[in-house]
Structures are given as structure tokens and as C-alpha cells.
N, C-alpha and C positions, 0 to 999 in steps of 0.2 A: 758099882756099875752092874746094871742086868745083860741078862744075854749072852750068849756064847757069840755069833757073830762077828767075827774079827774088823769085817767090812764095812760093818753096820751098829756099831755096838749102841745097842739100847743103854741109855744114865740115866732112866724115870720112866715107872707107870706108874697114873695115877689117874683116875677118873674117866677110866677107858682111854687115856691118849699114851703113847708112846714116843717118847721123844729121845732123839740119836741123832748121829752123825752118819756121812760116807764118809769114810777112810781114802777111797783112792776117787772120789769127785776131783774137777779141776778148780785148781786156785782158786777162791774168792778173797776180793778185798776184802771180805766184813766176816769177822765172828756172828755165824749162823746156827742155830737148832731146826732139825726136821720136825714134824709134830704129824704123826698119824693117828686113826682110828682103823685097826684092820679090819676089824668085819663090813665098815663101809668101804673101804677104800679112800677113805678122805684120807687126803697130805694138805699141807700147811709147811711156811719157810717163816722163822722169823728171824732178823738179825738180831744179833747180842749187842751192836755197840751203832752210834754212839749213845743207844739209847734203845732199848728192845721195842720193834717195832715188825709188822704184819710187810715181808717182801712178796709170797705170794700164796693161792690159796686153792685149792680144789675141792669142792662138796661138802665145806662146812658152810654152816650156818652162820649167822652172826653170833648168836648166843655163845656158839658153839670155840668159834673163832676169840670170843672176849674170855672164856673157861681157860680155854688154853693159853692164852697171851697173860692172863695172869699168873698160870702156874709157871710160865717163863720167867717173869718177872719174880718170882718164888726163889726160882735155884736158879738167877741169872749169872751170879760170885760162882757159882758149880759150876754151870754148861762152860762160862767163859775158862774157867781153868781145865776143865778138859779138852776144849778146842786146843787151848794153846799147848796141851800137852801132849793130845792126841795128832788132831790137824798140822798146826805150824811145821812141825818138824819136818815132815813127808813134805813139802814145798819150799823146802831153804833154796837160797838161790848160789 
């Protein structure tokens, strides 16, 4: 895992994107990855299950959005076990 950010902790750069989590976000149903580019300010949401798919999107491109959504698809077995590792806990009920 990259990043010192406790709140935000970077799992992946790679091809200018950065992809993390929020720590203390509220509940979502679905295993999600953030997907930024910081020097644009693009963000990008994709969920993890039941099938990694585009929830939503700010100032990427298409191209740009297919780059990414594949390298989800790359470390999807990754992000889902740190969701559950990282996320799930902080929201037991």
C-alpha cells in the first residue's frame, strides 16, 4: 500500500491514476475504488462487485475512464481485500 494518509490511503499508482479509499466515507453497499488523476483534478468511483463497473465520473475522458477501469479490473482480488480489510470493519453494525 502507498501513501502515508491514514484517511485516504493510496493501494496503486500507475499510469498517472491513483487509486484509494476513504476511511471514514459513509457506508456504501458496494465494494468501491476511487480513481484520481491529481494534477487534473479528475475523480472517477468504480465499484468492485458484483462486477467492476464506472458509478461515477468527473473530467476524465473516455479513453481515459477505459485506462482506468481496466487497471481496476487488474488488482480487482487487491482493492476487494483491502476494502474488506480496511472499510468493512469501521461500519460493523
Amino acid at each position: 500500500m502507498h501513501g502515508n494518509n491514514l484517511h485516504m490511503p493510496t493501494l496503486l499508482i500507475k499510469n498517472g491514476f491513483r487509486f484509494f479509499f476513504y476511511i471514514s466515507e459513509p457506508k456504501f453497499k458496494t465494494p468501491h475504488i476511487h480513481v484520481e488523476r491529481r494534477s487534473s483534478g479528475c475523480i472517477a468511483v468504480f465499484w468492485l462487485e458484483p462486477y467492476v463497473s464506472l458509478q461515477r465520473s468527473r473530467g476524465f475522458n473516455r479513453k481515459e475512464i477505459a485506462i482506468a477501469q481496466m487497471i481496476v479490473l487488474e488488482h480487482k482480488i487487491e482493492f476487494k481485500r483491502k476494502y474488506y480489510e480496511l472499510i468493512k470493519p469501521q461500519h460493523k453494525q
